[in-house]
Every structure is written in structure tokens, then in C-alpha cells.
N, C-alpha and C positions, 0 to 999 in steps of 0.2 A: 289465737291463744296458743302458745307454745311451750314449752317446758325445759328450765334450763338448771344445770346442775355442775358442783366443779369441788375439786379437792385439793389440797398443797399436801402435802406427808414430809415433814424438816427430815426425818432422822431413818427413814427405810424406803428404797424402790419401791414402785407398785408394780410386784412382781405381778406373774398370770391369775393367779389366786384373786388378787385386791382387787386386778381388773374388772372379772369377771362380778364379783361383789359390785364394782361400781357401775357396771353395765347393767346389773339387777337391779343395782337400785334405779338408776334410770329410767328402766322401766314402768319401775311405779307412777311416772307423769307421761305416759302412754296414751291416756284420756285427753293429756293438754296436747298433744303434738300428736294426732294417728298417720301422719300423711308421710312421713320419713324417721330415721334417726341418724344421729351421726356422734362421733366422740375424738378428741384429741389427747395426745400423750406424748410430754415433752420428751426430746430425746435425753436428760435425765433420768427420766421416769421418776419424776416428784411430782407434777400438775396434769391435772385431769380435768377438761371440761366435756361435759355432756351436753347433747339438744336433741330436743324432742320436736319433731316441725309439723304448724299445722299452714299449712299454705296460703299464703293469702294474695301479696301483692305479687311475686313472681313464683310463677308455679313449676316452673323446670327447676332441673338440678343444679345452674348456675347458684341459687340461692339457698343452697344447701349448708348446714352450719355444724360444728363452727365454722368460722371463715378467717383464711389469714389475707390479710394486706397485703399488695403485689409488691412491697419493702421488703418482706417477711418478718414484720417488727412487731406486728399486732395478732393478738388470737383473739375472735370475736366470736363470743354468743347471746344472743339476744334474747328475751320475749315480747312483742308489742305490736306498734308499726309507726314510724316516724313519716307524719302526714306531708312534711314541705321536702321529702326526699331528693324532689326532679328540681326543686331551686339548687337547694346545696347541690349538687349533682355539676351544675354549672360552675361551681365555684371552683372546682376541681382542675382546673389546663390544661392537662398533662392527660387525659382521658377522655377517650370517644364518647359521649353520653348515652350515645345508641346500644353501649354497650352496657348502661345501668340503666336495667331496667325493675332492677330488688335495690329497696331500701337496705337493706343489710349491707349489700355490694358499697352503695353513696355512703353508709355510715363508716366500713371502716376505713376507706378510700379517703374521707374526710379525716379522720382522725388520727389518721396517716399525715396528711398534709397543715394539718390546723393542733392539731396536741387535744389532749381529755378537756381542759378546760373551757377552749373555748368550744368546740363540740357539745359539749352539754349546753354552753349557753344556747350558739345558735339551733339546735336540735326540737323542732317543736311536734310533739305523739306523747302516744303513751308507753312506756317502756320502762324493762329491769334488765338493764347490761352486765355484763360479764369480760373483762378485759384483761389479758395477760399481754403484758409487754415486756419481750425478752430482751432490751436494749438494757432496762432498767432493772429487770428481775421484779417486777411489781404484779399485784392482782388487782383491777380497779372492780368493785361493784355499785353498782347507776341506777337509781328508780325519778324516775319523771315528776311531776312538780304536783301533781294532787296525787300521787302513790297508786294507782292503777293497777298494776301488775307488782304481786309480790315476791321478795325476796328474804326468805328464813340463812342463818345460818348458825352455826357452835364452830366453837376453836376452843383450843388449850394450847401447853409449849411446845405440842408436837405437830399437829394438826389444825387446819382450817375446813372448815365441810360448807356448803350452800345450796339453796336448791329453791325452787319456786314454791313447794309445796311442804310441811312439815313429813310428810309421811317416808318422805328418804331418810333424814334425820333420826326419826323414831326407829324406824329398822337396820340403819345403820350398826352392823356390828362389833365395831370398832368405838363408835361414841357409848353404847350401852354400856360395854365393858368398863369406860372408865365413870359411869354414873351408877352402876347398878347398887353399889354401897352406901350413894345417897339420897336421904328424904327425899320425897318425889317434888317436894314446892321448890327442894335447889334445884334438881333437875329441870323443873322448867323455866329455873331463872338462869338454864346455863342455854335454853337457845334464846335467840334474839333474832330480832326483826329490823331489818332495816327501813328505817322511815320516811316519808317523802317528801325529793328533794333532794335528799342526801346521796353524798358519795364515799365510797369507803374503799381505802388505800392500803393494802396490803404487803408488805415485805413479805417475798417466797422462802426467806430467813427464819418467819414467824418472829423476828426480833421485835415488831411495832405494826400496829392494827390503828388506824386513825382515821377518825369517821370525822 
């Protein structure tokens, strides 16, 4: 069980201040991941993903997250574990297998070489993905086909927020401010759950959110 968490910001840097905010939040899934943490920040400074790791199938720092693709097209974080790793792994040509020994490594190595689509088909675990791909300016988020591992998040015109757990969302400083004026049943119609199965394709624009 790991813990993963990520923010877009359209219209302001995430100066040190926001960071440090999105690093405390991060923390609050400290429970899901005790065994490391790691965090990425475009050199924009508009995309933020956080992970929280709890160790499971590679226990060195090879499989430390997020992770980019040796393309450098993919920014990967995960929570789960994707059981047929060491098949896909082979599918790969271009890579010593010896050298994948974390599912994470085979997934975005895969995803690298095969595109999101078919990845999620052939991918079989239980899993909630996190995917920025800077070729396209996209955010993908991925939950596995009986929904296992969760994924909360809220958006408006400015902002996208995510995270495995509600408790980032709710302490999120920047989401309260723009709900604290309304009823609390709209508030909780304004976070959302990704359902299982599903994937959800994000413009870093915030122009179009399409699940």
C-alpha cells in the first residue's frame, strides 16, 4: 500500500510556500507509504506529483517514485502492484530484464514503448496510476478493474488536486478557500471519486477533464 498524490495549478508557479503545503500534505498518507517519500516538480512549476512508498516487490532505491521513463516522456506514480510484471518485462527489447526487477520500472518502461491504452489493457494487479506525459501536456489517472486501490480528487478553472486518501483534500488550503461559502452537501459534491476501471485524461490547460 502506497500513497499517491499530484496537483496541476493553470494560473500561478508553485512557488516554495505551495511546495512546502504540498509536501505537508503528502504527509498526511505517511501511514500508506512509511518506508520512503519522494515528490516531482515540473520545470514549469505547475505539476506536482507526490509518493508515499511502502515497499513491496523491489525494496532498493531503484524503485523509488515517482519515476520517469528512460525517454523522459513519462512521469510515473503509482499505488498497488501489477502481478504479471516479469511477462510484460519481456516485452520490452530494448532493456536488460535483469535490470527490472520493480514493477514500477516494467510499467513505465511499458508505457513508454506500448502508449496508456494498451498498458492498461495488458496490465493485470491492482492499481491507481498517476501519469504525466510531457510530450502531450496530459495528466492520466488509472484505477484497476475491481477498483482496489483509491483515487479521490476536486478541480475547478484553476486547479486539479488528487490523492489516495480524502484527508489531503479536506486539509488542502487552497480547496477550502474556494468552498468555505458553500453548504457543506455542495462541498462534498465538489470532490469526486474515481471509479473502477476507469481512466481519467486531463489537459495541464485545465481546458477538458474527460473520464
Amino acid at each position: 500500500m502506497c500513497g499517491i498524490i499530484g496537483n496541476i495549478n493553470k494560473d500561478k508557479f508553485i512557488d516554495n510556500d505551495d511546495l512546502n503545503n504540498l509536501l505537508n500534505l503528502s504527509n498526511l498518507l505517511k501511514k500508506r507509504g512509511p518506508d520512503s517519500n519522494g515528490h516531482f516538480l515540473d520545470e514549469r512549476k505547475k505539476i506536482f506529483f507526490g509518493h508515499l512508498r511502502l515497499s513491496i516487490v523491489d525494496l532498493s532505491n531503484n524503485a523509488s517514485q515517482p519515476m520517469q521513463s528512460e525517454d523522459g516522456r513519462y512521469i510515473l506514480s503509482f499505488n498497488g502492484e501489477i502481478y504479471n510484471f516479469l511477462e510484460l518485462a519481456k516485452k520490452i527489447n530494448e532493456v536488460n530484464i535483469d535490470n527490472f526487477k520493480s514493477d514500477t520500472k516494467v510499467l513505465v518502461e511499458y508505457l513508454s514503448k506500448y502508449g496508456l491504452k494498451k498498458t492498461l489493457i495488458d496490465i493485470n494487479g491492482m492499481f491507481a496510476i498517476s501519469i504525466y506525459d510531457k510530450k502531450l501536456n496530459k495528466l492520466y489517472l488509472a484505477r484497476d478493474f475491481f477498483g482496489k486501490k483509491p483515487i479521490y480528487y476536486h478541480y475547478s478553472l484553476n486547479n486539479f488536486f488528487f490523492s489516495s486518501t480524502l484527508s489531503p483534500i479536506i486539509h488542502n488550503k487552497d480547496i477550502k478557500k474556494k468552498l468555505i461559502l458553500i453548504h457543506q452537501i455542495i462541498t462534498l459534491i465538489m470532490v469526486f471519486f474515481l471509479m473502477a476501471s476507469q481512466y481519467l485524461k486531463i489537459s495541464t490547460k485545465l481546458k477538458k477533464i474527460r473520464v
